[in-house]
PQR file with spaces between the fields and no chain letter, atoms N, CA, C, O and H, PARSE charges and radii, in Angstrom:
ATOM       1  N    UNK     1     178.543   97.913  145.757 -0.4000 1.5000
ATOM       2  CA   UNK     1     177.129   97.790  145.420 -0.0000 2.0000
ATOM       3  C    UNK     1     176.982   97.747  143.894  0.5500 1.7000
ATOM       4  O    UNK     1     177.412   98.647  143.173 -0.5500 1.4000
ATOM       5  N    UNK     2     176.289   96.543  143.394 -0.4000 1.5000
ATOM       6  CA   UNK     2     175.924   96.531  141.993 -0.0000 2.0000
ATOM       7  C    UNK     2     175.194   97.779  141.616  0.5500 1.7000
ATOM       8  O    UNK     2     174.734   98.613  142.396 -0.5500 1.4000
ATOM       9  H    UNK     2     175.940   95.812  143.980  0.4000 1.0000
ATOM      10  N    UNK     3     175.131   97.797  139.681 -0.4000 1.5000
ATOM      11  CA   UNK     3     174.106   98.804  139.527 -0.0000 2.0000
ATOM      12  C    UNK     3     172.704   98.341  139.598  0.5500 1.7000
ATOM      13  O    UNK     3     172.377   97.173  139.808 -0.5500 1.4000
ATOM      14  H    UNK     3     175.504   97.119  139.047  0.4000 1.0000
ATOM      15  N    UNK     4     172.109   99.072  139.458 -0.4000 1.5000
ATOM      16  CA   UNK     4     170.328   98.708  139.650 -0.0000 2.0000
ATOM      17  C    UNK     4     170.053   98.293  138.198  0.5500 1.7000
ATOM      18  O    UNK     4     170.812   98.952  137.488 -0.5500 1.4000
ATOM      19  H    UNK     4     172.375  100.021  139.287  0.4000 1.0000
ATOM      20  N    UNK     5     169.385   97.582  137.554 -0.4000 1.5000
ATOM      21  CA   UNK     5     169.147   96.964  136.216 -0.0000 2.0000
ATOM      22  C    UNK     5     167.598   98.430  136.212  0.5500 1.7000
ATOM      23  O    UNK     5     166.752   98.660  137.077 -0.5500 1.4000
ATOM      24  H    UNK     5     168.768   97.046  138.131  0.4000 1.0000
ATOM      25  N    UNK     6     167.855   99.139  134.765 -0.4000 1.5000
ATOM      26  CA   UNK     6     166.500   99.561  134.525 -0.0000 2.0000
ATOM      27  C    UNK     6     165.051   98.770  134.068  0.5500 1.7000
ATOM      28  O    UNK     6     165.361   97.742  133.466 -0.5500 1.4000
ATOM      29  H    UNK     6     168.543   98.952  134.063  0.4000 1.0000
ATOM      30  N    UNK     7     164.007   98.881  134.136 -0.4000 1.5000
ATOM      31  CA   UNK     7     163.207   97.831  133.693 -0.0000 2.0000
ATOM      32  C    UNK     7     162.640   97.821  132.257  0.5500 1.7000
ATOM      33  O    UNK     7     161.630   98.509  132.103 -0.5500 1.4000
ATOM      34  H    UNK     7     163.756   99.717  134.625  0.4000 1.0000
ATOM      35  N    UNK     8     163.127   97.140  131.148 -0.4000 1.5000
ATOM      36  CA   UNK     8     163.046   97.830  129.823 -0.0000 2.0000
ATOM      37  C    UNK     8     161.970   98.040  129.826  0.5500 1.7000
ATOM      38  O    UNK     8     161.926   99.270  129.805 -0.5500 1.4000
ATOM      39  H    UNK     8     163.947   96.581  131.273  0.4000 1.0000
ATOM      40  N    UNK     9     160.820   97.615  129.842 -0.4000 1.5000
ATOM      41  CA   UNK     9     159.822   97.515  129.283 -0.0000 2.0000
ATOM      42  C    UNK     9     158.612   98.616  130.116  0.5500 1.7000
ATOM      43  O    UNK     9     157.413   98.574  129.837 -0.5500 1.4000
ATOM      44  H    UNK     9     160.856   96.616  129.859  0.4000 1.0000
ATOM      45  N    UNK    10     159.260   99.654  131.258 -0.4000 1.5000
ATOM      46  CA   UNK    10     158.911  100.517  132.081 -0.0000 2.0000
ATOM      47  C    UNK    10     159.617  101.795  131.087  0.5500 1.7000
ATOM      48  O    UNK    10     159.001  102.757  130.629 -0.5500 1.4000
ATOM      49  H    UNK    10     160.234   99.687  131.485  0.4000 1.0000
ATOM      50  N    UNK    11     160.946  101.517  130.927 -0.4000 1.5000
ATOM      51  CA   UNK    11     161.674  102.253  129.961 -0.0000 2.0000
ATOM      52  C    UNK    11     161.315  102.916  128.936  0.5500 1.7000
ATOM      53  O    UNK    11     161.576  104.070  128.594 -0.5500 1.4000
ATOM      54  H    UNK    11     161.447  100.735  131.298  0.4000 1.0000
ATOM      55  N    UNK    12     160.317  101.620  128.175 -0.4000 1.5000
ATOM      56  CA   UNK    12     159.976  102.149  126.097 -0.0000 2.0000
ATOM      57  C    UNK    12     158.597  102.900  126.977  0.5500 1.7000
ATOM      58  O    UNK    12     158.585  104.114  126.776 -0.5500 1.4000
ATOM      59  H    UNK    12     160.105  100.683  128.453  0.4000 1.0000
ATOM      60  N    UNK    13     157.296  102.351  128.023 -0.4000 1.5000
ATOM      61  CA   UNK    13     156.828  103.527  127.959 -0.0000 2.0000
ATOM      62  C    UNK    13     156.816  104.921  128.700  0.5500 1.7000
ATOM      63  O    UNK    13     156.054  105.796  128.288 -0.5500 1.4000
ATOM      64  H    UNK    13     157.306  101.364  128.187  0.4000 1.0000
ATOM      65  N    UNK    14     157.524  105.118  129.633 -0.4000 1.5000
ATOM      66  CA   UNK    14     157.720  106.046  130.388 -0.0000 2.0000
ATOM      67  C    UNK    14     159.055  107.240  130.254  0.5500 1.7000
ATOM      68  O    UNK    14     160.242  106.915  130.286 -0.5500 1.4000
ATOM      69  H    UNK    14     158.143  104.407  129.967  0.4000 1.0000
ATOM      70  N    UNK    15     158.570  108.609  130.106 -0.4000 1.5000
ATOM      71  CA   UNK    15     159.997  109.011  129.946 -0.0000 2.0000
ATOM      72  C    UNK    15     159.492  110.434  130.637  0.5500 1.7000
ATOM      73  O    UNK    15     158.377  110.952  130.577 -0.5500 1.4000
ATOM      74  H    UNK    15     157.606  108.873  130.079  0.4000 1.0000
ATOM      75  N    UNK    16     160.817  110.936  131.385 -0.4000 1.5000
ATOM      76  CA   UNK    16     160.400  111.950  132.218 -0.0000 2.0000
ATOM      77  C    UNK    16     160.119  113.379  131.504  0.5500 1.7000
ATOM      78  O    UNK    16     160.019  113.530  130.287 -0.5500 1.4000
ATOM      79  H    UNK    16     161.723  110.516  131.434  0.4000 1.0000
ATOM      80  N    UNK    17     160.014  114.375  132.458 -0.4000 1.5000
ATOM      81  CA   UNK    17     159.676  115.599  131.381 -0.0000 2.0000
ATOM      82  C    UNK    17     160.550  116.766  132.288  0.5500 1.7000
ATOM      83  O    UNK    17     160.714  116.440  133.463 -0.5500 1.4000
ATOM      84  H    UNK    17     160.096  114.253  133.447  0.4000 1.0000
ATOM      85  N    UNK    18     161.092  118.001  131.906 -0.4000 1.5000
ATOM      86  CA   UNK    18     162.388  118.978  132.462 -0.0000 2.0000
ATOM      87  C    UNK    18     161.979  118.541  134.010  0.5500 1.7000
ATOM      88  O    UNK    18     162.706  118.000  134.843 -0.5500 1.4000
ATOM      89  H    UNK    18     160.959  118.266  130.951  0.4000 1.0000
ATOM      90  N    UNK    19     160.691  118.913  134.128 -0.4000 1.5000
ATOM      91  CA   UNK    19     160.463  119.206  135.971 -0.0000 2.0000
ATOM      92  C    UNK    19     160.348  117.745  136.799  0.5500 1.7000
ATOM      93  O    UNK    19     160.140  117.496  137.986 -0.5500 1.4000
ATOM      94  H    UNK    19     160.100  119.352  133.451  0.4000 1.0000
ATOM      95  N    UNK    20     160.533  117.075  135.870 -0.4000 1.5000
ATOM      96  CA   UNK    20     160.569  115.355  137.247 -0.0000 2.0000
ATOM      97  C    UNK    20     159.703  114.719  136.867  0.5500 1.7000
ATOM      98  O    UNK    20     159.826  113.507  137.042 -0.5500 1.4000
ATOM      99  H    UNK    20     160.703  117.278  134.905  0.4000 1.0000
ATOM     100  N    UNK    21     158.421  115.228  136.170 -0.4000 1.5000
ATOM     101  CA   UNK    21     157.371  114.484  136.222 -0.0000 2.0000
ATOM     102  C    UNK    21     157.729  113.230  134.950  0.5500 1.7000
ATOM     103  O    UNK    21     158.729  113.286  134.235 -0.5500 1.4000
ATOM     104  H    UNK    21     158.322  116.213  136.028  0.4000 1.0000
ATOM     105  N    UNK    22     156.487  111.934  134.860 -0.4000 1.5000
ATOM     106  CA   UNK    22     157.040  110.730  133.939 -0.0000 2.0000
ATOM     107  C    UNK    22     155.121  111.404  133.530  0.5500 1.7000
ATOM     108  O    UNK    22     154.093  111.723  134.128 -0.5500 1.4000
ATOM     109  H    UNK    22     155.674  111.888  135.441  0.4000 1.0000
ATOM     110  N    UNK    23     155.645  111.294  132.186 -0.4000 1.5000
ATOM     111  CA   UNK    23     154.461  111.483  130.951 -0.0000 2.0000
ATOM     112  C    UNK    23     154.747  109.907  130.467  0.5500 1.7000
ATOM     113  O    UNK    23     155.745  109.237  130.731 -0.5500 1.4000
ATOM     114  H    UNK    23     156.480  111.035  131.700  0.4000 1.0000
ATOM     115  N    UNK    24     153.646  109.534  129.724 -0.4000 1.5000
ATOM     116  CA   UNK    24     153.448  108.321  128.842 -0.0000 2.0000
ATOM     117  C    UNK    24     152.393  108.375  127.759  0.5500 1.7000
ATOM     118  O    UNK    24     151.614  109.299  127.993 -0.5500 1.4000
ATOM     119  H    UNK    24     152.836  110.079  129.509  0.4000 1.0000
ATOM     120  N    UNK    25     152.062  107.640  126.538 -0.4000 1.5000
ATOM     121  CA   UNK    25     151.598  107.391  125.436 -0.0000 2.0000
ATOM     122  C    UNK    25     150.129  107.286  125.943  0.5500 1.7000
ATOM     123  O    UNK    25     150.266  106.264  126.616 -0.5500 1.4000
ATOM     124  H    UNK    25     152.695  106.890  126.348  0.4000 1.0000
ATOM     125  N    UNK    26     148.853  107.618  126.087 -0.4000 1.5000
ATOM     126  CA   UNK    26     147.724  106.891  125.936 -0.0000 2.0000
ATOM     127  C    UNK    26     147.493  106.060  125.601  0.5500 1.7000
ATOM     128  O    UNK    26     148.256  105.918  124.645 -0.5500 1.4000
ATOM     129  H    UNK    26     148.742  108.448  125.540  0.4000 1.0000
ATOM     130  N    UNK    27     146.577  104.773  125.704 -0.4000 1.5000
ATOM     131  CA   UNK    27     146.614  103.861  125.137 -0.0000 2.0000
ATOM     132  C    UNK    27     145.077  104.009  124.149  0.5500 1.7000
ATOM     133  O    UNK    27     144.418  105.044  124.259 -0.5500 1.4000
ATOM     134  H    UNK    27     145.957  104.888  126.480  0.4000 1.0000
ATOM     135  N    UNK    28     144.719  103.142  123.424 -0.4000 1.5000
ATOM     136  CA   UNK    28     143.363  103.216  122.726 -0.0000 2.0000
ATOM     137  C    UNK    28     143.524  103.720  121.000  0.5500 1.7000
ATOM     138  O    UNK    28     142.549  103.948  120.284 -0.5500 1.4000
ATOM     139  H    UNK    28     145.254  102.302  123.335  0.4000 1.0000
ATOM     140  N    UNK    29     144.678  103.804  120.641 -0.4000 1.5000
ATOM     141  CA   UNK    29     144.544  104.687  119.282 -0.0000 2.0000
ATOM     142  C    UNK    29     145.153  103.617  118.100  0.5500 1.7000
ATOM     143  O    UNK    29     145.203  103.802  116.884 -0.5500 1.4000
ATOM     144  H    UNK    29     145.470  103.618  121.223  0.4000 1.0000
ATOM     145  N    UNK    30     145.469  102.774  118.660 -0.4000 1.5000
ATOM     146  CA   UNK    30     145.709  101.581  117.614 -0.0000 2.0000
ATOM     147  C    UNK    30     145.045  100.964  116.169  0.5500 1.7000
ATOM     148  O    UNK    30     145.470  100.791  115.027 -0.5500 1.4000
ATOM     149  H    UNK    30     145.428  102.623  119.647  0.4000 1.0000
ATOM     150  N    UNK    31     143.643  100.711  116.942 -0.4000 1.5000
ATOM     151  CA   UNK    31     142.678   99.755  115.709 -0.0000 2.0000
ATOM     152  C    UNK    31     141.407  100.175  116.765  0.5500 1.7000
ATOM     153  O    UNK    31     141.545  100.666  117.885 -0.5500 1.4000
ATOM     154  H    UNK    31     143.297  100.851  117.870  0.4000 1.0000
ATOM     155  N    UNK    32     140.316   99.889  116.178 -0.4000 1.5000
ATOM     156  CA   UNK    32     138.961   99.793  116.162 -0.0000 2.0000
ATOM     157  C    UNK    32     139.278  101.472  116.083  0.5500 1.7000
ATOM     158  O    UNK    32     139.213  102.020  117.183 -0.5500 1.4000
ATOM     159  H    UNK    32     140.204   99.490  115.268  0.4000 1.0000
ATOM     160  N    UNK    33     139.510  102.089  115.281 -0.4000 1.5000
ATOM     161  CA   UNK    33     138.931  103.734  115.237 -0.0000 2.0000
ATOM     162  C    UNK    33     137.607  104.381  115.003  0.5500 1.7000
ATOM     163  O    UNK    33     137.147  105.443  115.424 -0.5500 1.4000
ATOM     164  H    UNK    33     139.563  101.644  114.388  0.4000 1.0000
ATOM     165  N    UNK    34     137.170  103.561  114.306 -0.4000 1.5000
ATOM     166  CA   UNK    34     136.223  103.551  113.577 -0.0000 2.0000
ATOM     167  C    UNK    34     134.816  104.395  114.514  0.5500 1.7000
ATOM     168  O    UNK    34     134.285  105.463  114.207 -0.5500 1.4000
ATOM     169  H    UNK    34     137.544  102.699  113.964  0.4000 1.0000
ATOM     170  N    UNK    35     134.450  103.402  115.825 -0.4000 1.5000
ATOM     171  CA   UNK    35     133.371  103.767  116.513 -0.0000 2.0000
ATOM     172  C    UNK    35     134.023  104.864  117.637  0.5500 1.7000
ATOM     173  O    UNK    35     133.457  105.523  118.509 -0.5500 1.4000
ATOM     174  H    UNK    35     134.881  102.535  116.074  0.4000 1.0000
ATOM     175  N    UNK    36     135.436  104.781  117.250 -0.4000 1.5000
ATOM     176  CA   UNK    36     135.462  106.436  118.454 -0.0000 2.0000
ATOM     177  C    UNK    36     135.172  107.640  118.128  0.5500 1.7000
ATOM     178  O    UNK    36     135.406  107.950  116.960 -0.5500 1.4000
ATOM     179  H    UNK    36     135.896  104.246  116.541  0.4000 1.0000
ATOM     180  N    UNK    37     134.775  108.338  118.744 -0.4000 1.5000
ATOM     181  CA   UNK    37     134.741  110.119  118.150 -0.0000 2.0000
ATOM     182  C    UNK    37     135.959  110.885  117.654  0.5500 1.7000
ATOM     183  O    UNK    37     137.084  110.384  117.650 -0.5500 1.4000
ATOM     184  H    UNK    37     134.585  108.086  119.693  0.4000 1.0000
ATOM     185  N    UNK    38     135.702  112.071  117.251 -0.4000 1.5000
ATOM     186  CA   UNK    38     137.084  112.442  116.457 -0.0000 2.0000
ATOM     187  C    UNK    38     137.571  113.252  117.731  0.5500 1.7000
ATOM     188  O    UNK    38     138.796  113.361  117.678 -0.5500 1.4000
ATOM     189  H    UNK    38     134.788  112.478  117.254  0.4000 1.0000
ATOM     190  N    UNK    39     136.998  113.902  118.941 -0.4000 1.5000
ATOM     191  CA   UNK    39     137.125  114.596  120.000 -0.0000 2.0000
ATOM     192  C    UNK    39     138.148  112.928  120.655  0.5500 1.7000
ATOM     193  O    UNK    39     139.378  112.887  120.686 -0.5500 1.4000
ATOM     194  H    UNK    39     136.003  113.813  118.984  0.4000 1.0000
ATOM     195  N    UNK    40     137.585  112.218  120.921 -0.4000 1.5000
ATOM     196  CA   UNK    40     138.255  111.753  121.634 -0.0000 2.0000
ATOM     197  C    UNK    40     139.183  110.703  121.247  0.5500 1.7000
ATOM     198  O    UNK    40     139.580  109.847  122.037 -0.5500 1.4000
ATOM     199  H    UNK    40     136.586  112.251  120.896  0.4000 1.0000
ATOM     200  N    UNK    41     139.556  110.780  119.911 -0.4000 1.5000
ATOM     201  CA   UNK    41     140.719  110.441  119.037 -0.0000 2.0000
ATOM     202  C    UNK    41     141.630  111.538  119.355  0.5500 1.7000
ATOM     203  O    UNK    41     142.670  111.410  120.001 -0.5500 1.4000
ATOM     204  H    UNK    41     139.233  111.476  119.269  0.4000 1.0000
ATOM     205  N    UNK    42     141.156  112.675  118.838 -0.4000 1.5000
ATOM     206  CA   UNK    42     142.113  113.769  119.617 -0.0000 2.0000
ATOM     207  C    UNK    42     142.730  113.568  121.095  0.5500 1.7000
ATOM     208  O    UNK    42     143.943  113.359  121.119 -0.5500 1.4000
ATOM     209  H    UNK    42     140.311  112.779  118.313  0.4000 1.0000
ATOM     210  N    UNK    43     142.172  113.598  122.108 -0.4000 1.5000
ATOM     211  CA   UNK    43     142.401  114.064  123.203 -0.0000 2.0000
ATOM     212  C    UNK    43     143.420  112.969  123.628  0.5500 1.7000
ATOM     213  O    UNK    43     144.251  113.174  124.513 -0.5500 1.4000
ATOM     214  H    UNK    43     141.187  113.767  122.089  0.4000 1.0000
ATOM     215  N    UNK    44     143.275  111.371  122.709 -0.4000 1.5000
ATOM     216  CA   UNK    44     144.057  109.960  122.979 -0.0000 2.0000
ATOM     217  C    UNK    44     145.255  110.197  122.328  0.5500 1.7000
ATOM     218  O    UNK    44     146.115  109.323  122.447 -0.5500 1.4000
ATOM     219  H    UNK    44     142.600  111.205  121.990  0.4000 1.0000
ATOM     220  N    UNK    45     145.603  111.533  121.426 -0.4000 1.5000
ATOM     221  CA   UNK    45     146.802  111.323  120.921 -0.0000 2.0000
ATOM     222  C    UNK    45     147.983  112.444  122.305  0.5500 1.7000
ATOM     223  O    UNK    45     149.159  112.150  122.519 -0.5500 1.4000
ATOM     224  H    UNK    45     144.905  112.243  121.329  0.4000 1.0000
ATOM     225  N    UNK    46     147.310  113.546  122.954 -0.4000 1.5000
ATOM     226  CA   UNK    46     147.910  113.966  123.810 -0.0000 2.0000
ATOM     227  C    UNK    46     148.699  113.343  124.971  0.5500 1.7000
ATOM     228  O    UNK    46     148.253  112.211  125.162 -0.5500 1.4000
ATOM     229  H    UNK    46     146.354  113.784  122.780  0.4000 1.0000
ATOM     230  N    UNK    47     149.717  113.642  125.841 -0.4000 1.5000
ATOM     231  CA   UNK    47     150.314  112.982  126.134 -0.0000 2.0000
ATOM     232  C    UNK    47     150.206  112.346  127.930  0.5500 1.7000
ATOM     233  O    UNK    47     149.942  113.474  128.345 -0.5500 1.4000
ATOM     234  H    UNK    47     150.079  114.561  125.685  0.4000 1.0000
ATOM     235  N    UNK    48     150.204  111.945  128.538 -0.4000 1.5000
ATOM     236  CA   UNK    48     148.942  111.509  129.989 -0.0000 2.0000
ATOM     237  C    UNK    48     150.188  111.877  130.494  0.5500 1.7000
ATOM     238  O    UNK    48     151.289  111.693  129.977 -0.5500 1.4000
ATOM     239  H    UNK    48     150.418  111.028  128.200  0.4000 1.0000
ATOM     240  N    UNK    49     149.894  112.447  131.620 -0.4000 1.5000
ATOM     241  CA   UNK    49     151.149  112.719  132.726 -0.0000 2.0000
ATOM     242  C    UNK    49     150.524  111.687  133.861  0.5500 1.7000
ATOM     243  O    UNK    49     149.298  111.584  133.905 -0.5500 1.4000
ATOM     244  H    UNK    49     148.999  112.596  132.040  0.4000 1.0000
ATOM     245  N    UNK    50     151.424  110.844  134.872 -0.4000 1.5000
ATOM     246  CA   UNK    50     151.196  109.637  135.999 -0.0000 2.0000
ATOM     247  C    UNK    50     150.707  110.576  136.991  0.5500 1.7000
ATOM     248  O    UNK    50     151.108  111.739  136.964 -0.5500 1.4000
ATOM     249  H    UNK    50     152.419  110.927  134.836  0.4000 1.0000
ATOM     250  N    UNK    51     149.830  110.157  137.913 -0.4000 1.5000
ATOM     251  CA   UNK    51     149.338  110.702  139.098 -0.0000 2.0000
ATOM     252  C    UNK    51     150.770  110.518  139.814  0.5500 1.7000
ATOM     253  O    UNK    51     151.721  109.786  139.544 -0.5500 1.4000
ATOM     254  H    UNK    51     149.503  109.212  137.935  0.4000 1.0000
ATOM     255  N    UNK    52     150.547  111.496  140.864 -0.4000 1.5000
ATOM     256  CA   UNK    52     151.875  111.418  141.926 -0.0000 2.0000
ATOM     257  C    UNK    52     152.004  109.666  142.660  0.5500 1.7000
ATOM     258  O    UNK    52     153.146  109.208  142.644 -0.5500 1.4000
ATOM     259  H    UNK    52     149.774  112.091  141.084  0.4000 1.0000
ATOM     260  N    UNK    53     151.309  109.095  143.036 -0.4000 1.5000
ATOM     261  CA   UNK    53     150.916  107.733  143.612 -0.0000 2.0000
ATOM     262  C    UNK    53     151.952  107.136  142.644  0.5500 1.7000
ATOM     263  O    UNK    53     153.049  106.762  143.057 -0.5500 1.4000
ATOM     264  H    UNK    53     150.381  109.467  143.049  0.4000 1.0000
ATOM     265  N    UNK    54     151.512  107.032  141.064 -0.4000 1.5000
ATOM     266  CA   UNK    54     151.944  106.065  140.270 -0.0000 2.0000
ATOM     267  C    UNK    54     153.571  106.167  139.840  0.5500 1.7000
ATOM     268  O    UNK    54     154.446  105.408  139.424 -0.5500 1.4000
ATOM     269  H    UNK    54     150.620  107.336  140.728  0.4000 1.0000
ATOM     270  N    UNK    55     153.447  107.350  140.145 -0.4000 1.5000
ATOM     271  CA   UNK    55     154.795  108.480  139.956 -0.0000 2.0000
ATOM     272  C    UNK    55     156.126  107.357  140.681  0.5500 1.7000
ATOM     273  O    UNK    55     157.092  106.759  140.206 -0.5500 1.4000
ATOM     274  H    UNK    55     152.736  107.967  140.484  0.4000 1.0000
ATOM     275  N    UNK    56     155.471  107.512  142.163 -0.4000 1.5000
ATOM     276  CA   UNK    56     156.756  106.601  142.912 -0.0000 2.0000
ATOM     277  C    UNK    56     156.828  105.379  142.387  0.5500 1.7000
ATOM     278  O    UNK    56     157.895  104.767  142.441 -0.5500 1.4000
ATOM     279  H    UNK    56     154.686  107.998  142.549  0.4000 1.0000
ATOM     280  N    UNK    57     155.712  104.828  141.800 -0.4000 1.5000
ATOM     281  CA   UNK    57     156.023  103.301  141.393 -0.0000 2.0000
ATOM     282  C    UNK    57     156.753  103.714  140.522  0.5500 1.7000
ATOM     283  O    UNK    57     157.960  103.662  140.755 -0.5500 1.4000
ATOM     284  H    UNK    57     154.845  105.325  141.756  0.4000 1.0000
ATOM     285  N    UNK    58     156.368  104.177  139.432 -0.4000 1.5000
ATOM     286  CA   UNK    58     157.715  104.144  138.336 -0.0000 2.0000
ATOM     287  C    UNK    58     158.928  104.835  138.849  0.5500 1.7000
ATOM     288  O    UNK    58     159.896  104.590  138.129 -0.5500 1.4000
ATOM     289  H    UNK    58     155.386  104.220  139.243  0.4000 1.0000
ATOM     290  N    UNK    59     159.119  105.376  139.544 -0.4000 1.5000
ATOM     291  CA   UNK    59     160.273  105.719  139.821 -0.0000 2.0000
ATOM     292  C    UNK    59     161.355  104.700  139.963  0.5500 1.7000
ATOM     293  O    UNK    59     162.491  104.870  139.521 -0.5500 1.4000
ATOM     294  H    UNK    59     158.333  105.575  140.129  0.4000 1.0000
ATOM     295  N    UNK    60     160.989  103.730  140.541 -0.4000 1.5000
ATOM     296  CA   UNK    60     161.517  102.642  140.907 -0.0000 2.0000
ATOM     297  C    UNK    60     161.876  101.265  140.220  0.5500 1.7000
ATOM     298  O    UNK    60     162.218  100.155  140.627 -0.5500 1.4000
ATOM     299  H    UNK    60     160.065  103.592  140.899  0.4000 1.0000
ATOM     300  N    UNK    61     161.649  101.832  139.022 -0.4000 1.5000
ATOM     301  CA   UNK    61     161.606  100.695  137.997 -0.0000 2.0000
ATOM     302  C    UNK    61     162.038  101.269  136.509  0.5500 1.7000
ATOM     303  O    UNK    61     162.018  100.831  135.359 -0.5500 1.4000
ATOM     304  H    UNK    61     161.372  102.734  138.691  0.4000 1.0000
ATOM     305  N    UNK    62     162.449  102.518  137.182 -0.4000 1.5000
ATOM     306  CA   UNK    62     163.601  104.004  136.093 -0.0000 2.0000
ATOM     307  C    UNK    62     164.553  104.389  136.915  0.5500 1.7000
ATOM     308  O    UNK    62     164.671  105.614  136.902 -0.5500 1.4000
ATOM     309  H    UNK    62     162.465  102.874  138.117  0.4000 1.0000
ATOM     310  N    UNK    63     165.472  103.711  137.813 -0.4000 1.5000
ATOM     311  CA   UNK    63     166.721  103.992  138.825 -0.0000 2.0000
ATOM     312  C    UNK    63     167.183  105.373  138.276  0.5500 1.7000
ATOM     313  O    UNK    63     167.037  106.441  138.870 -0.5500 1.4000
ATOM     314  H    UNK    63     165.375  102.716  137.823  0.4000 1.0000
ATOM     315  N    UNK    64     167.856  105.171  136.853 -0.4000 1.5000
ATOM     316  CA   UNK    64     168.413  106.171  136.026 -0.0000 2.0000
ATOM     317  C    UNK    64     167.813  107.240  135.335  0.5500 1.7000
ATOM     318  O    UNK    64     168.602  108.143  135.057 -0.5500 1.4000
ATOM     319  H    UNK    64     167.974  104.303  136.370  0.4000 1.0000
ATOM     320  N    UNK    65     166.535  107.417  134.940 -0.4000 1.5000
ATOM     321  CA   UNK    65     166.259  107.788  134.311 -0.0000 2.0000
ATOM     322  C    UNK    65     165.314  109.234  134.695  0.5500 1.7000
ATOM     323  O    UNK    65     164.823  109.910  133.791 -0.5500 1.4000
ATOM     324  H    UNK    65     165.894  106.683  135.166  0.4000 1.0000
């Protein structure tokens, strides 16, 4: 049996955390800052943990990881 190819681009944003779970980057903090609040500039730099649902999808597209 071949190996499973990881999916890079599932790879750069997803990375797991000690207990199993896959955390990822928020998105929104790039450009237009300007008209967001500073509360929720904050809260976009913290780190989003995947619902369990989304969880199995990525699982599957991180063989290794």
């Amino acid at each position: 049996m071949p190996k499973m190819k990881t999916r890079k681009a599932a790879a750069k944003r997803y990375h797991k955390t000690g207990s199993g779970k896959i955390k990822y980057k928020k998105q929104g903090l790039r450009h237009i800052l300007t008209k967001k609040g500073a509360k929720r500039k904050r809260n976009l730099r913290k780190a989003g943990m995947l619902s369990p649902a989304e969880e199995k999808r990525a699982k599957v597209l991180l063989p290794y990881d």
